[in-house]
Biopython code that builds the backbone (N, CA, C, O; Angstrom):
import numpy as np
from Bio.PDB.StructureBuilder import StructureBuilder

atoms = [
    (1, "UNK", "N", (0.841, -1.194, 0.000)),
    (1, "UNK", "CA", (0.000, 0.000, 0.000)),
    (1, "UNK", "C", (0.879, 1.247, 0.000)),
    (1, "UNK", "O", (1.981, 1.037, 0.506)),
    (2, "UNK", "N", (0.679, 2.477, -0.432)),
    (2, "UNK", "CA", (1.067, 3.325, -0.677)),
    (2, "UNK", "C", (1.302, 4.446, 0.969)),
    (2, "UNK", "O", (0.350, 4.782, 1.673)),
    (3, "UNK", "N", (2.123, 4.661, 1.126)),
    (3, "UNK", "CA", (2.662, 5.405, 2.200)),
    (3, "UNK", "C", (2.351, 6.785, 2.332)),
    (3, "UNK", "O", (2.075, 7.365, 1.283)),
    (4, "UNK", "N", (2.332, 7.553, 3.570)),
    (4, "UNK", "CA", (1.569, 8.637, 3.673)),
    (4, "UNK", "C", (2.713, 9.710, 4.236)),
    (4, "UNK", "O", (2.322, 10.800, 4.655)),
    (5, "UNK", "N", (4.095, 9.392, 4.238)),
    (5, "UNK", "CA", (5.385, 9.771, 4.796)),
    (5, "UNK", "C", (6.037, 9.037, 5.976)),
    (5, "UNK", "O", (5.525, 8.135, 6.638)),
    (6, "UNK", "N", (7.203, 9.556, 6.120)),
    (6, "UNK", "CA", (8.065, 8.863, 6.971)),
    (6, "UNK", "C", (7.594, 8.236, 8.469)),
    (6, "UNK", "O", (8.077, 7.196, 8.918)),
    (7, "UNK", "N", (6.429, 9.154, 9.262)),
    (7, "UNK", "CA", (5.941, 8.755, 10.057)),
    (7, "UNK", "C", (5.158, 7.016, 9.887)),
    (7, "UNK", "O", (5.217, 6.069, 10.672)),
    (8, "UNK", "N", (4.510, 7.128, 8.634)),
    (8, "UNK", "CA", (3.842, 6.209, 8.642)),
    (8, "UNK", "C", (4.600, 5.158, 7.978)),
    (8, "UNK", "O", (4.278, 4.011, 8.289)),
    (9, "UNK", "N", (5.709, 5.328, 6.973)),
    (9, "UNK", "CA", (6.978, 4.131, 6.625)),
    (9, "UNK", "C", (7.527, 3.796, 8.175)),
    (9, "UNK", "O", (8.105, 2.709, 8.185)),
    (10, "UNK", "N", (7.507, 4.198, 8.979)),
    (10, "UNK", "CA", (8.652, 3.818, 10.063)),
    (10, "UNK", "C", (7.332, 2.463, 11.459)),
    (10, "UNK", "O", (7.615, 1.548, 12.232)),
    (11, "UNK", "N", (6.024, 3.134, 11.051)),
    (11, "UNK", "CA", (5.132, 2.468, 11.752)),
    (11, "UNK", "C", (5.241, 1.093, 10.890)),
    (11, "UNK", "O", (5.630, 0.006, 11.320)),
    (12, "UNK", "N", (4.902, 1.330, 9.864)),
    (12, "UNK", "CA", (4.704, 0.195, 9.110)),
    (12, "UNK", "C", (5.609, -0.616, 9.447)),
    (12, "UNK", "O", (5.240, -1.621, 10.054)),
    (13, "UNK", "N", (7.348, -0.401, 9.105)),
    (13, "UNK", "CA", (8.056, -1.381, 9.466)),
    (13, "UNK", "C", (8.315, -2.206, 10.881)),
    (13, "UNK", "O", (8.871, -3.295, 11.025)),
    (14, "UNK", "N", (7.699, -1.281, 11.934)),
    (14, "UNK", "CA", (7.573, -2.057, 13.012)),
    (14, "UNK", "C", (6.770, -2.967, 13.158)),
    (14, "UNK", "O", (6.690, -3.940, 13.908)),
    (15, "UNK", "N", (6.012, -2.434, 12.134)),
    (15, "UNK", "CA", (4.617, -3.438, 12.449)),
    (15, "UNK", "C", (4.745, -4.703, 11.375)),
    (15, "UNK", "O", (3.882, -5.551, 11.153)),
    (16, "UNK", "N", (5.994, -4.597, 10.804)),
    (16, "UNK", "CA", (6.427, -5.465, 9.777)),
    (16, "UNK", "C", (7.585, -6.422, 10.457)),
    (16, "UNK", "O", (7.801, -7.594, 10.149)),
    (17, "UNK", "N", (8.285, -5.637, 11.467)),
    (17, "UNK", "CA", (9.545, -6.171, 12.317)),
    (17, "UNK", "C", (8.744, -7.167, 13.253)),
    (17, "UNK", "O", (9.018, -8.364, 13.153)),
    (18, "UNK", "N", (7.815, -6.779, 14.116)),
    (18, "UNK", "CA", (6.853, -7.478, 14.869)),
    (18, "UNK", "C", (6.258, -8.404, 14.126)),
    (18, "UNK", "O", (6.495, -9.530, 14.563)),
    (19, "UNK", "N", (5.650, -8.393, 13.275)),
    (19, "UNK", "CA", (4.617, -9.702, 12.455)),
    (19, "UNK", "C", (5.878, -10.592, 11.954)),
    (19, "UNK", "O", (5.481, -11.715, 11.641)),
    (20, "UNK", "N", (7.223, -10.440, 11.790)),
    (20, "UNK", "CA", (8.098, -10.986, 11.482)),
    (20, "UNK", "C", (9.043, -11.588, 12.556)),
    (20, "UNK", "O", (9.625, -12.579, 12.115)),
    (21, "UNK", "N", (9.323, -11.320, 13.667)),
    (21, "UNK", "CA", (9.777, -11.311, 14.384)),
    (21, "UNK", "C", (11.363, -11.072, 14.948)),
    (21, "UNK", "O", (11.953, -11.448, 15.960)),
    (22, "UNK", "N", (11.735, -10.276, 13.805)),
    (22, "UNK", "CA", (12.911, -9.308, 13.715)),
    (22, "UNK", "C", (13.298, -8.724, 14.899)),
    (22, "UNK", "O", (12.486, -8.082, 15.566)),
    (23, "UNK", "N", (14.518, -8.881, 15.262)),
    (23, "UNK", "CA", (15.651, -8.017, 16.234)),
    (23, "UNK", "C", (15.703, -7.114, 15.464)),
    (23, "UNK", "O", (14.975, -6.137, 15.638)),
    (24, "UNK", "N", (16.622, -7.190, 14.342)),
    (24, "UNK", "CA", (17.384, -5.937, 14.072)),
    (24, "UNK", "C", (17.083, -5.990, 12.617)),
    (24, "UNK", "O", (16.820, -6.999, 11.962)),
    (25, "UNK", "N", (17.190, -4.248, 12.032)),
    (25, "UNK", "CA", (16.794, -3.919, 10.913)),
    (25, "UNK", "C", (17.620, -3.094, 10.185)),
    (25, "UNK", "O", (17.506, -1.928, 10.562)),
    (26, "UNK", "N", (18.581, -3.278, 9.091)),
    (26, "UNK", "CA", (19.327, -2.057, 8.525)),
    (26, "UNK", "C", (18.403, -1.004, 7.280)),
    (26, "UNK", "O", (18.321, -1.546, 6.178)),
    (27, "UNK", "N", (17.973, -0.097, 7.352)),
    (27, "UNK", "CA", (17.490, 0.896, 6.589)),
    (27, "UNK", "C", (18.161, 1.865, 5.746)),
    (27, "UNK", "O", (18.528, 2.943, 6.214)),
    (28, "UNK", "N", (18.372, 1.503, 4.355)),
    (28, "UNK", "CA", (18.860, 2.258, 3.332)),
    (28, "UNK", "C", (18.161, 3.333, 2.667)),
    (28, "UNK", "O", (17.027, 3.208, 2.205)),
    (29, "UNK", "N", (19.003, 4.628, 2.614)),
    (29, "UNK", "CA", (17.713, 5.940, 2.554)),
    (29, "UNK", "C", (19.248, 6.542, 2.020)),
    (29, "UNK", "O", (20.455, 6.345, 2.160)),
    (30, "UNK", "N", (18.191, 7.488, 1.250)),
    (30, "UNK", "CA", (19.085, 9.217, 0.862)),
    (30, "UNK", "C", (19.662, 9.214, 1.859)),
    (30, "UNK", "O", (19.338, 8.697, 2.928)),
    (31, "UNK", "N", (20.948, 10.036, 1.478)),
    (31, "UNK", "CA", (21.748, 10.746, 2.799)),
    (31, "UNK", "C", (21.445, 12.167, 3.053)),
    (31, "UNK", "O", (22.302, 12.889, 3.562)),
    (32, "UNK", "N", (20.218, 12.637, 2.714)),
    (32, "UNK", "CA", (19.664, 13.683, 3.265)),
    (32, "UNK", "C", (18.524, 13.781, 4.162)),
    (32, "UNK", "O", (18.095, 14.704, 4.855)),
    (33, "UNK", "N", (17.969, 12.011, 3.867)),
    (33, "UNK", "CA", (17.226, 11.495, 4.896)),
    (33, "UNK", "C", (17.606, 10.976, 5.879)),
    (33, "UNK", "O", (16.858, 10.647, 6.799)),
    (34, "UNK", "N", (18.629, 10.836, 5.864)),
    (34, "UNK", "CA", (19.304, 9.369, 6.888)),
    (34, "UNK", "C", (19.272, 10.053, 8.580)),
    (34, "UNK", "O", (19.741, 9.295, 9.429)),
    (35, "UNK", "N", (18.900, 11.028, 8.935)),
    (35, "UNK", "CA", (18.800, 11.426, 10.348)),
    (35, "UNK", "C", (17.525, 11.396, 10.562)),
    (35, "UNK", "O", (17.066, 10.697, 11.466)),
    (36, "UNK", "N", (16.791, 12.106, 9.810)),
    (36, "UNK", "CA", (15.535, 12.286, 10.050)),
    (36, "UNK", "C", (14.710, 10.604, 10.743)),
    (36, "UNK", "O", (14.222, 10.352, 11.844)),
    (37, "UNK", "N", (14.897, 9.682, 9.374)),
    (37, "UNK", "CA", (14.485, 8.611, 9.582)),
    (37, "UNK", "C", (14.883, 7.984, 10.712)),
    (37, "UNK", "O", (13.910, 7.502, 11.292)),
    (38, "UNK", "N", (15.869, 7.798, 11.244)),
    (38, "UNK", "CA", (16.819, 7.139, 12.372)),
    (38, "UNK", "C", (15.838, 7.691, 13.504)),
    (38, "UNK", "O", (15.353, 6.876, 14.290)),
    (39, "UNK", "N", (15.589, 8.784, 13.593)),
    (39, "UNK", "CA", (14.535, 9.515, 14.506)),
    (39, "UNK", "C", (13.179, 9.123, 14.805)),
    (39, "UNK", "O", (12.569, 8.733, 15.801)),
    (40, "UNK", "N", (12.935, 9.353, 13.659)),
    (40, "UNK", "CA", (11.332, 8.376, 13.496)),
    (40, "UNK", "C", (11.360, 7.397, 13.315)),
    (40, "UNK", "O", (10.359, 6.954, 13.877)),
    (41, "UNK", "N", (12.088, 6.283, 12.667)),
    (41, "UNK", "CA", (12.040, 4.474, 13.480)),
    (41, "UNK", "C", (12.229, 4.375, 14.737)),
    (41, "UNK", "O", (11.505, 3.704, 15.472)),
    (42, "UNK", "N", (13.586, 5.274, 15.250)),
    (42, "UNK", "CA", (13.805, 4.932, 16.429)),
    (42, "UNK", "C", (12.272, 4.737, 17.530)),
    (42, "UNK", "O", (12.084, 3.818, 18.327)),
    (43, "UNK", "N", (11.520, 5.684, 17.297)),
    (43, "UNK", "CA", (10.191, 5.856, 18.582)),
    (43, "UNK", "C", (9.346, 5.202, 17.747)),
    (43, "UNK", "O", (8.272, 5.650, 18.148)),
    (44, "UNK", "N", (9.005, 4.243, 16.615)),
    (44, "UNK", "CA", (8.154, 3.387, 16.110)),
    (44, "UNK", "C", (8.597, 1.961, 16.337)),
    (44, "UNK", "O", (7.890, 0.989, 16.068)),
    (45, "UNK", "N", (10.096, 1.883, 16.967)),
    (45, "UNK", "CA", (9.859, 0.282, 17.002)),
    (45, "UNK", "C", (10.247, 0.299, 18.935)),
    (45, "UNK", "O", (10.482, -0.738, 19.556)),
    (46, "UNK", "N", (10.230, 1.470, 19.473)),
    (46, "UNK", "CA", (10.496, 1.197, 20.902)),
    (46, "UNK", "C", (9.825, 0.274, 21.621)),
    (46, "UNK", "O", (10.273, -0.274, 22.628)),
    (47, "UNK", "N", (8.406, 0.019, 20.977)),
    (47, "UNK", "CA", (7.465, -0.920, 21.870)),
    (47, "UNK", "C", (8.400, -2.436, 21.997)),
    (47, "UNK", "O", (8.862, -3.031, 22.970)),
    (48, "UNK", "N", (8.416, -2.688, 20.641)),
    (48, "UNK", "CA", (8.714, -3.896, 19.852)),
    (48, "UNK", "C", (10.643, -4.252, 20.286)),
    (48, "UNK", "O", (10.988, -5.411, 20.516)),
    (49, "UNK", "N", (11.480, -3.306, 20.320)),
    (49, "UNK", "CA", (12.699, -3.572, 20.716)),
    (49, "UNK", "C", (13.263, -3.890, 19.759)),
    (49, "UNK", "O", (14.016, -4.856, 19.877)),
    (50, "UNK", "N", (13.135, -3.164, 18.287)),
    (50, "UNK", "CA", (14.115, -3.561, 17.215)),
    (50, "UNK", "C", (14.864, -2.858, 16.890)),
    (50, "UNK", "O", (14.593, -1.678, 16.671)),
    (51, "UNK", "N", (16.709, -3.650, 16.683)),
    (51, "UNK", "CA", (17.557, -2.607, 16.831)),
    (51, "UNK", "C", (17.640, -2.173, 15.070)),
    (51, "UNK", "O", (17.902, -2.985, 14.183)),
    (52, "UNK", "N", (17.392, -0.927, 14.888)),
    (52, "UNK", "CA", (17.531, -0.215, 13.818)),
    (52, "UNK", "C", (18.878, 0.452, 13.457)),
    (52, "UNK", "O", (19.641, 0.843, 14.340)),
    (53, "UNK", "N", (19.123, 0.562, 12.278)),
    (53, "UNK", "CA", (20.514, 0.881, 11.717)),
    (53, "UNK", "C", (20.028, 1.479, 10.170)),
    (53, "UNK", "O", (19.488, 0.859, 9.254)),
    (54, "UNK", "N", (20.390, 2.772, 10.235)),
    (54, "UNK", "CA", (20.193, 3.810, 9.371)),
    (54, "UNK", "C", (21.343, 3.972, 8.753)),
    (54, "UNK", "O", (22.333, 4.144, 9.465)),
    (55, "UNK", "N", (21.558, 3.951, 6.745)),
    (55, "UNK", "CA", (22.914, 4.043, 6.273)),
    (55, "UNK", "C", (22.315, 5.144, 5.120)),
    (55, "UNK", "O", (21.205, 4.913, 4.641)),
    (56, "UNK", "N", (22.882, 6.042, 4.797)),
    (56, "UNK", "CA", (22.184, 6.588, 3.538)),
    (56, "UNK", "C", (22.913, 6.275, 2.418)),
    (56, "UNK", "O", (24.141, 6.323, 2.345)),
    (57, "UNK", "N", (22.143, 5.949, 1.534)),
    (57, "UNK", "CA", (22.681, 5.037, 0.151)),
    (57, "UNK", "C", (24.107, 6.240, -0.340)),
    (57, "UNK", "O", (24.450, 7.378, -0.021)),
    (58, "UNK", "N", (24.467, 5.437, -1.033)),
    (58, "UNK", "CA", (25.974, 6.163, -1.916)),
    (58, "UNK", "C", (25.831, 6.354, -2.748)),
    (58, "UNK", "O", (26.545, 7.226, -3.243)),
    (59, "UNK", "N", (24.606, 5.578, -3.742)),
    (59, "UNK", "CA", (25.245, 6.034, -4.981)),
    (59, "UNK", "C", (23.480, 6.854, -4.687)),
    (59, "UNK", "O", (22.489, 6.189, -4.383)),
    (60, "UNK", "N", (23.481, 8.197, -4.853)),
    (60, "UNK", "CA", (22.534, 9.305, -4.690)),
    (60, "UNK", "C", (22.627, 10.268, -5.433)),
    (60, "UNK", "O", (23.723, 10.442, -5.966)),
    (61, "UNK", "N", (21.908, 10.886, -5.623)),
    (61, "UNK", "CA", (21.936, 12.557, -6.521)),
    (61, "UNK", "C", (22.348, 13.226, -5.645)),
    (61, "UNK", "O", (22.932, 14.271, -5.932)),
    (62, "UNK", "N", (22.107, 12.680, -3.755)),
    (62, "UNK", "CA", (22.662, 14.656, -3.028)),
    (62, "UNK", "C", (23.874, 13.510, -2.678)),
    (62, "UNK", "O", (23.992, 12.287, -2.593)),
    (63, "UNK", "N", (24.827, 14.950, -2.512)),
    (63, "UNK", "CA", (25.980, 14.577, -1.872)),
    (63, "UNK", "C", (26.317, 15.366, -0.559)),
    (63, "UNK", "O", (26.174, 16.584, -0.458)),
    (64, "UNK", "N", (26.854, 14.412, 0.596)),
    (64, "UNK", "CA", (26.636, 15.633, 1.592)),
    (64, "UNK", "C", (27.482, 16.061, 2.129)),
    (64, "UNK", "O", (27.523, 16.458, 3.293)),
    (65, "UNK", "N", (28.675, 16.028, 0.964)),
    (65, "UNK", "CA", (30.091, 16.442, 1.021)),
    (65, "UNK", "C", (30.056, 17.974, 0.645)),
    (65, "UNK", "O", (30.648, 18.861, 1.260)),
    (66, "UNK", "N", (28.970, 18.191, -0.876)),
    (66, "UNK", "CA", (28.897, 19.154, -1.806)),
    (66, "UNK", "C", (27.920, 19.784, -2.072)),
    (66, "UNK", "O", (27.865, 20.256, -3.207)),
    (67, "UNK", "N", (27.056, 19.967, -1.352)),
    (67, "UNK", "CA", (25.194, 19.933, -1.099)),
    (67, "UNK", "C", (25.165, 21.145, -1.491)),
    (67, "UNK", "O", (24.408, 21.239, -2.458)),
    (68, "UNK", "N", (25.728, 22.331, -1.141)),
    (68, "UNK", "CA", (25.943, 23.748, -1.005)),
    (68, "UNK", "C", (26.362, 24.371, -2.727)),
    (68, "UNK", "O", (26.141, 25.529, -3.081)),
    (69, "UNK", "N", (26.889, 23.477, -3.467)),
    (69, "UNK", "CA", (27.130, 23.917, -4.685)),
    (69, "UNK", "C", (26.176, 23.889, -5.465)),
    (69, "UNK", "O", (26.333, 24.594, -6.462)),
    (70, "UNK", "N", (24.841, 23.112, -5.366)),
    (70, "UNK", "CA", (23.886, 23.335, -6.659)),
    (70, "UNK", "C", (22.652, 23.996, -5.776)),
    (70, "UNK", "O", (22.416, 23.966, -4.569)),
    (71, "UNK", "N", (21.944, 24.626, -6.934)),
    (71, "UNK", "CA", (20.162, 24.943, -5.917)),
    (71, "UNK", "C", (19.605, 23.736, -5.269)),
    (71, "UNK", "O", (19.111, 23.550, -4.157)),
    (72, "UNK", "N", (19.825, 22.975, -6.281)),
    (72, "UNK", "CA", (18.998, 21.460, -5.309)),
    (72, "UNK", "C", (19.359, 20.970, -4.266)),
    (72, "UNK", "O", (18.593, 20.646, -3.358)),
    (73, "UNK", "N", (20.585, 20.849, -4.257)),
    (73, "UNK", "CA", (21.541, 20.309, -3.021)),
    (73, "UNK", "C", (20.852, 21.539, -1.782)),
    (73, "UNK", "O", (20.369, 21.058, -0.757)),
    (74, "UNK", "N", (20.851, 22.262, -1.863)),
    (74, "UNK", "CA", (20.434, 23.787, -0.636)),
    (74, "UNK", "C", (18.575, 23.772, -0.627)),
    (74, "UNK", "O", (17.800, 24.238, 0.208)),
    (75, "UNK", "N", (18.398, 23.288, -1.474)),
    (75, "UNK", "CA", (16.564, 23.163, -1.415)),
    (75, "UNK", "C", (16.304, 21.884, -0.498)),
    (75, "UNK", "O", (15.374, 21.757, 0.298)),
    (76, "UNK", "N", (17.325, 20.950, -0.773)),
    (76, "UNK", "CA", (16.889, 19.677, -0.609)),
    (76, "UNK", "C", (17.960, 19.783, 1.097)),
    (76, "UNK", "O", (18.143, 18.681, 1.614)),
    (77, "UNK", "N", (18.302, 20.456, 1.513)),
    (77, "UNK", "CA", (18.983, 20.779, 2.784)),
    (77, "UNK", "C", (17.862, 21.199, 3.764)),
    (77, "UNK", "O", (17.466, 20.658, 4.796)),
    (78, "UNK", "N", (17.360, 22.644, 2.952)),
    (78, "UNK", "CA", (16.606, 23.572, 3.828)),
    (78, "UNK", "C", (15.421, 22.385, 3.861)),
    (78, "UNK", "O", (15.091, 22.267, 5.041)),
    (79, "UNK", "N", (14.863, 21.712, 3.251)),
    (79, "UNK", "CA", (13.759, 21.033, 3.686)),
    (79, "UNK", "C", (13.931, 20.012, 4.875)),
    (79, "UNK", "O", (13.082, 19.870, 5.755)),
    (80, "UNK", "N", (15.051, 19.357, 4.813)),
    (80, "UNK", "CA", (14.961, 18.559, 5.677)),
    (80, "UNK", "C", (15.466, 18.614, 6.943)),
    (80, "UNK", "O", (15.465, 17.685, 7.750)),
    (81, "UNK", "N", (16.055, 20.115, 7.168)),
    (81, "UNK", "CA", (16.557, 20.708, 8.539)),
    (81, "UNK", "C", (14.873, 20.949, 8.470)),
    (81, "UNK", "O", (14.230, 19.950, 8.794)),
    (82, "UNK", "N", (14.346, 21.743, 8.218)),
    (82, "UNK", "CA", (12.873, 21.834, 8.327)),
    (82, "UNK", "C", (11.625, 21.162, 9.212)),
    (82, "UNK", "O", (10.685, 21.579, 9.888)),
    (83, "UNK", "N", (12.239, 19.728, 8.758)),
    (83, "UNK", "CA", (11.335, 18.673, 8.809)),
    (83, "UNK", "C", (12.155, 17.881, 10.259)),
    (83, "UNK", "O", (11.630, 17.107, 11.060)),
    (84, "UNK", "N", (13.478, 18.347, 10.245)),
    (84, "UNK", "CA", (13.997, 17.159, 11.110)),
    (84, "UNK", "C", (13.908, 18.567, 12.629)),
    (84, "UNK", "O", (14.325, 18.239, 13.739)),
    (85, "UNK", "N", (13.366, 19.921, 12.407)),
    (85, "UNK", "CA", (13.326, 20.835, 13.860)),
    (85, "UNK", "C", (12.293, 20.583, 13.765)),
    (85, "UNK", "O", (11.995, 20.583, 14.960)),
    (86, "UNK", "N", (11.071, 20.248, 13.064)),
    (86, "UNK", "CA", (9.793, 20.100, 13.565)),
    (86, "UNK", "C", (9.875, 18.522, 14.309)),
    (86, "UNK", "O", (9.502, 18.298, 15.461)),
    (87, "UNK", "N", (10.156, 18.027, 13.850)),
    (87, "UNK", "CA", (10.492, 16.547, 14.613)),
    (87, "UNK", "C", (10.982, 16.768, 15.928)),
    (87, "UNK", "O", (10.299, 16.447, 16.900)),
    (88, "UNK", "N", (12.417, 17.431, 16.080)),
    (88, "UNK", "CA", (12.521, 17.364, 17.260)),
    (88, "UNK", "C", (11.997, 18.158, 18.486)),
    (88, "UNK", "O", (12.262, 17.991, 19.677)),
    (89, "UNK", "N", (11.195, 19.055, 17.894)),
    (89, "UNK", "CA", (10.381, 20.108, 18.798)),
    (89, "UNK", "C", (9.043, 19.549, 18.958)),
    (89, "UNK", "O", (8.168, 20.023, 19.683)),
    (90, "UNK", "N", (8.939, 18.422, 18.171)),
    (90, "UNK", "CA", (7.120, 17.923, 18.583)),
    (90, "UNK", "C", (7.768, 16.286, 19.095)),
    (90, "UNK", "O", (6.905, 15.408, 19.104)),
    (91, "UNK", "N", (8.883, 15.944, 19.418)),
    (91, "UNK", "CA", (9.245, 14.584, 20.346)),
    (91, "UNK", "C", (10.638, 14.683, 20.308)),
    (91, "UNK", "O", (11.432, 14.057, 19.606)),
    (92, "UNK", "N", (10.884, 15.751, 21.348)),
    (92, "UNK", "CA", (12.173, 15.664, 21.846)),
    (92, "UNK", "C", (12.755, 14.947, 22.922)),
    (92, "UNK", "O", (12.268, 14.918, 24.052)),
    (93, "UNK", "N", (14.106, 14.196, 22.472)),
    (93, "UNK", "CA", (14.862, 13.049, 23.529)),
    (93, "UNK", "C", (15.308, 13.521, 24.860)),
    (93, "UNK", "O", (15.849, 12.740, 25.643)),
]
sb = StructureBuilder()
sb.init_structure("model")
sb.init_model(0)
sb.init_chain("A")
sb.init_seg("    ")
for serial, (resi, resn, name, xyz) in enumerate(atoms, 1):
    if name == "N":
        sb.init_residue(resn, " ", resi, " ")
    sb.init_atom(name, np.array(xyz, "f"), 0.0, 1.0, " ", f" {name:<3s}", serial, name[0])
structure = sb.get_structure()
């Protein structure tokens, strides 16, 4: 089924880790996602106790060596500082 964002990809997989009965899970994502997500699995599989491991893929369009040199790289920045202070201001550790 079609996903409604990261909140609800990170439920799902718990609820995929649980019906499966998974310890541990490695999660391959953009490396402009790769914090955000780590954030939001982390408090979707706390019930369940699955150890999660966040890598952001390599071979990608952003680079987050060089992000700052194109418009996209800085669009695709500002959004996800965006997304990752609303995160931590609505479930902070």
């Amino acid at each position: 089924s079609a996903s409604s964002g990261t909140r609800a990809d990170a439920q799902a997989l718990a609820a995929w880790c649980r019906a499966n009965g998974l310890r541990s899970v490695l999660v391959v994502t953009t490396a402009d996602h790769s914090r955000r997500i780590l954030r939001v699995t982390t408090r979707a599989r706390e019930p369940i106790g699955t150890q999660v491991s966040v890598r952001g893929a390599t071979h990608a369009d952003f680079d987050p060596a060089t992000w700052w040199h194109t418009t996209d790289g800085r669009r695709i920045v500002l959004i996800e500082w965006q997304k990752l202070i609303l995160d931590l201001v609505s479930h902070p550790f």
